[in-house]
N, C-alpha and C positions, 0 to 999 in steps of 0.2 A: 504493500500500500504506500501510496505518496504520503509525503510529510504532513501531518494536524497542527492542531493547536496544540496550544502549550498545555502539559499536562498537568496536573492536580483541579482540574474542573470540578463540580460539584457535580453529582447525578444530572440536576433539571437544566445547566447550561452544557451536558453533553446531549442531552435529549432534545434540547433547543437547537442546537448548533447544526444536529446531523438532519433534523428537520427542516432547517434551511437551506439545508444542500450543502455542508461545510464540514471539513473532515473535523470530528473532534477528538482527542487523544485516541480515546477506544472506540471500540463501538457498545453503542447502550444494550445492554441485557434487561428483559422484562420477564417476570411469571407473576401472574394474576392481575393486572390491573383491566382487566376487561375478563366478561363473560367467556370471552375466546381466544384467552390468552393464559387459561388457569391450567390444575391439575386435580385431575379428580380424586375426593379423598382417600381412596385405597392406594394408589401411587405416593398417596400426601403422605399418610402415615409410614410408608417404608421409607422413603425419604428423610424422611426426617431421625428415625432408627439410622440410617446408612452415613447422616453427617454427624451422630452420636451426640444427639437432642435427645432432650426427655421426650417419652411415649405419653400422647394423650388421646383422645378421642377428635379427630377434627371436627371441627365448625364448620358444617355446610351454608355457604351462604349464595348459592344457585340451584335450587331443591330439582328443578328437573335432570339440568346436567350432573346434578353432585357434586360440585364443584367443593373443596376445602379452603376455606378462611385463611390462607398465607401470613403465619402469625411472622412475627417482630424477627426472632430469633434465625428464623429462615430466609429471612429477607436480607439480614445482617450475614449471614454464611453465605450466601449467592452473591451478594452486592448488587443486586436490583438498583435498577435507575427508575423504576416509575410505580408508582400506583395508584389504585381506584379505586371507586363505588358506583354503585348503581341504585336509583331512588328505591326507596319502600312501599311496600301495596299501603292503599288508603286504608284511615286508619277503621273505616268501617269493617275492613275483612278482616278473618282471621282464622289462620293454616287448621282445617280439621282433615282426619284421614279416617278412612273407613276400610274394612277388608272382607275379606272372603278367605275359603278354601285356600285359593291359589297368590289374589296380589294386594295390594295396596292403594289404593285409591288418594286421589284429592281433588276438587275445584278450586281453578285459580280465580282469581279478582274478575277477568273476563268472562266467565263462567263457561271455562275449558276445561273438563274429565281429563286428567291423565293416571295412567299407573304403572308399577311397577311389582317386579316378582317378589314373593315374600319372602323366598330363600335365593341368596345369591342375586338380586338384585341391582344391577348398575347406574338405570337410568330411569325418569319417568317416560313412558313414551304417551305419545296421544289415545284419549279412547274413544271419549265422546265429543266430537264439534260442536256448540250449540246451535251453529246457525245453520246444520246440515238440514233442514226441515224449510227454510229461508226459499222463499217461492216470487218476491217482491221486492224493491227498491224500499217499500212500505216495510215490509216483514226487518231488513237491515237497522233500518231507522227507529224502527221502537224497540229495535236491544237494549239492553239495561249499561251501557259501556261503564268503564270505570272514570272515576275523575281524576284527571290527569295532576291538578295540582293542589288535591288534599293535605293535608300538612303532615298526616303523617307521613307522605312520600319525602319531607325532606329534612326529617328529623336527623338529629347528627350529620349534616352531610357538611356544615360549614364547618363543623370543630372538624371534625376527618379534615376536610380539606386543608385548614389551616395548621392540624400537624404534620400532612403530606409535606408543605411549604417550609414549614420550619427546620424537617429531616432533608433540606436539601434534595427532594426528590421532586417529577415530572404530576403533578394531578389528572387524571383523566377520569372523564363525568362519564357514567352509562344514560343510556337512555329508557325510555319510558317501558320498551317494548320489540320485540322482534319487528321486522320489515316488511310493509305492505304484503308483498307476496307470501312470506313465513303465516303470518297473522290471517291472511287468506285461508294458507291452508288449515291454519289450527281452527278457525272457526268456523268455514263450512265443510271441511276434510280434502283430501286431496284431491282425487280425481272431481270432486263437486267445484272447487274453483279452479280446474284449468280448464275444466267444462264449461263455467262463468267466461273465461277468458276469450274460449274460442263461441260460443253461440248463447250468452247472455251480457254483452258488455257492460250494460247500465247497473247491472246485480254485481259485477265485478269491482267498476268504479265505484260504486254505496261503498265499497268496502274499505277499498282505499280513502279514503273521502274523507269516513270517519278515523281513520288510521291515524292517516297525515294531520287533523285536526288534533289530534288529542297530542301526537308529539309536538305539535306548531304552540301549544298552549304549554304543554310539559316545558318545554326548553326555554320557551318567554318568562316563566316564571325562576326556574332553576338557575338561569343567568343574569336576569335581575338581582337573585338573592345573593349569589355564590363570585360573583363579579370578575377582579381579575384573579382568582384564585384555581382558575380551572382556566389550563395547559391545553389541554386535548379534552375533545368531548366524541364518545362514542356511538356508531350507529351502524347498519349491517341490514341486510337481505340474504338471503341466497338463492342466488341466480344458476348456477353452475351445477350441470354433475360432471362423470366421467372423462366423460369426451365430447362435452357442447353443453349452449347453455339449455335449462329445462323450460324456456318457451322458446320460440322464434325471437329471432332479433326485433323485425317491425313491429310484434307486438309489445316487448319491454319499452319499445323505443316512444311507442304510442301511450302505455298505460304508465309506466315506472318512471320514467326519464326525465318528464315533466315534472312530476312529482316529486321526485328527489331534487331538482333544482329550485322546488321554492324551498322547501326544507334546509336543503344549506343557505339559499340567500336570504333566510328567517336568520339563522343559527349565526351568519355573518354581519348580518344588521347586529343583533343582537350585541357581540364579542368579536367584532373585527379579526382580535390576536388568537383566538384561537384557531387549529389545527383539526379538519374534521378528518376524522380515523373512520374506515368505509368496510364494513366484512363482507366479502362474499365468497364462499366455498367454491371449492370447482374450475371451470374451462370455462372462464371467464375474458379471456384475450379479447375476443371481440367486441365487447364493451368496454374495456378499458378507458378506449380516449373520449368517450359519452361520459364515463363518470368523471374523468381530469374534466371537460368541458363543464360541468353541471357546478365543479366545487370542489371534487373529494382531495383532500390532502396527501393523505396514508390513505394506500391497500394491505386489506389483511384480509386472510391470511398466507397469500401465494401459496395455491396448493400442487407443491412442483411435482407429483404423482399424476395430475390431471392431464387431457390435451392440451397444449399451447402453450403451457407454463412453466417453459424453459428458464430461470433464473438470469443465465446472461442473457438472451434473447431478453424478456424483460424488462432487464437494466440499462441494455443498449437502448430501447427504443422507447421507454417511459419514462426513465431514470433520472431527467431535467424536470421533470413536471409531475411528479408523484413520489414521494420515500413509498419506504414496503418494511411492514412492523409484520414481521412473521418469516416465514419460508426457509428459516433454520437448518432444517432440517427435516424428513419424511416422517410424518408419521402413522402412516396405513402400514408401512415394512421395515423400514429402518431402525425407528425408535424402539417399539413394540417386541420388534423379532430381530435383529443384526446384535453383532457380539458390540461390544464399546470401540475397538478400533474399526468395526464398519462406520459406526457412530463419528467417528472424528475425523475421519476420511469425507463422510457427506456435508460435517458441520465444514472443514475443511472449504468443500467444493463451494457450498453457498456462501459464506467469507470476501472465497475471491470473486465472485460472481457480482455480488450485490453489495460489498460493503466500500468499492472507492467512488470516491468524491461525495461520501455522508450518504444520508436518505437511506439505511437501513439501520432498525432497530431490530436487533435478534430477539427472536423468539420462535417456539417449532411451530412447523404447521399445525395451527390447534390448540385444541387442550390436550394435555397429555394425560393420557387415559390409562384407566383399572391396570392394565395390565402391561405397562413400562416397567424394568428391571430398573432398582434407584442408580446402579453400578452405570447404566445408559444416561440414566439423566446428569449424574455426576460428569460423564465421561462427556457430556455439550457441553456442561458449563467450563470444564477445563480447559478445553480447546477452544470456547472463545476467549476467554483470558489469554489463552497463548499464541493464539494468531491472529485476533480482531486490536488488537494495537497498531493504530496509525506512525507511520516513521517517516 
């Protein structure tokens, strides 16, 4: 790597710096400051065994993903550069679960069924949509939606914030809710909104409608409150599988594209100086230079397993006009299953790919899930210590 700044920076002027496009000593390491940048707590607890921290029970504080609470100590053993929150349900709700024979149950705040297995259990997955019965533009509109800026959504988030600031690290705000098309499918079910998409549009658009409302009010109030104390604010769809994206291009272009450009130029009236961090899973290439046009700052999570999403290819061609907070590393095969020098060889390859001239913050593709050996996750962190040093 070509020569950086001068080193001894603080975490949030290397996270600022390489977000500008500017080499900073290192390159930033992140785990947990967003939804999909965490580690699920069974990985959380070996982990933490493996850096020879006391054994506790983790803190879930993403109930569907599982996601573990990234306490103080582990953040201190990594040297994380950044971290987050994301708001709390209003304070009208509150988390009840039900069970059966087999799984676990709960309704979210939107009155979304999801569950999970009673034994061996990973994940919540969806069960019940409420809006799969939804026949009408009318039927959308008398949902019971949640309120976007109850107060218990923003309980604690300015003291968090303001000790993010003071620990010298980066803040990044979560947002209200998954992403028009996620929030589609959670609430009329899958194949019900891409069947929306393609031969009921007006049933499609109610949905986003109210989506984009409720985060257009969530973030007006949240950046009011929280002011210049939030770096980066978070937000995400997923667009992408495999090997293309999961609609046609002219239809994201027509339903999504728009919509996501008032959203950021809300989110940028709002906080000018902030950074908007953009998720979306998958084979995503084709859309790329529509979300740089629309606003997005950061792409997460480059999922270099996908079609198109070659790391240097990537960097060569978007690399002036978007950082990339992810892409670490693979984690469908590498992370999961490769020995630790497989692990340091791909951490390696993505390094030099995406880390000269700034605009990358390491982190792996994803969260790093149930079943990561801690000896693999140890075995990134080393090696970006060892080779993400700017000279």
């Amino acid at each position: 790597m070509r020569h950086g700044m001068r080193h001894g920076m603080s975490s949030r002027e290397r996270v600022l710096a390489t977000l500008r496009h500017r080499e900073p000593d290192r390159v930033p390491f992140d785990l947990s400051s967003t939804p999909v940048t965490g580690i699920h707590r069974v990985a959380y607890r070996r982990l933490r065994t493996a850096l020879g921290l006391p054994d506790r029970e983790p803190v879930v504080w993403h109930l569907m993903q599982q996601l573990a609470w990234v306490e103080d100590d582990v953040h201190d053993a990594l040297e994380t550069d950044a971290r987050g929150l994301r708001p709390g349900p209003p304070s009208s709700w509150e988390l009840r679960t039900t069970e059966d024979a087999d799984y676990v149950y709960y309704t979210d705040e939107w009155g979304i069924t999801r569950r999970t297995q009673r034994v061996d259990g990973y994940y919540y997955d969806l069960c019940t949509p409420p809006l799969s019965g939804a026949a009408s533009v009318t039927d959308i509109e008398r949902h019971p939606f949640p309120d976007p800026v109850d107060a218990g959504r923003f309980a604690g988030l300015r003291e968090q914030a303001e000790r993010v600031r003071a620990e010298g690290r980066v803040f990044v705000l979560g947002g209200i809710s998954a992403g028009m098309l996620e929030m589609g499918h959670f609430l009329r079910g899958f194949d019900n909104f891409l069947c929306d998409l393609a031969g009921d549009r007006a049933l499609a658009e109610a949905i986003c409608e109210e989506v984009l409302d409720l985060k257009m009010r969530y973030w007006d109030k949240a950046l009011r409150l929280l002011g210049g104390l939030v770096d980066v604010v978070q937000e995400g769809d997923d667009y992408g599988g495999q090997s293309r994206l999961l609609i046609a291009p002219p239809v994201w272009r027509e339903v999504f594209k728009p919509r996501l450009a008032r959203l950021f130029a809300h989110i940028k009236r709002l906080a000018p100086h902030v950074f908007i961090f953009f998720h979306s899973c998958g084979s995503i290439r084709e859309i790329i230079p529509d979300l740089i046009e629309v606003g997005a700052d950061i792409l997460n999570p480059v999922q270099v397993s996908a079609a198109g999403m070659d790391t240097r290819e990537l960097k060569r061609d978007f690399g002036r006009d978007v950082a990339f907070w992810g892409g670490g590393v693979d984690t469908q095969r590498v992370l999961p299953c490769g020995t630790p020098r497989e692990v340091r060889e791909e951490v390696k390859r993505r390094l030099d790919d995406l880390a000269p001239g700034g605009g990358f913050v390491f982190n792996a593709v994803h969260n790093i899930q149930a079943d990561v050996p801690p000896e693999n996750i140890l075995a990134m962190r080393e090696t970006v210590r060892e080779h993400g040093r700017y000279r």
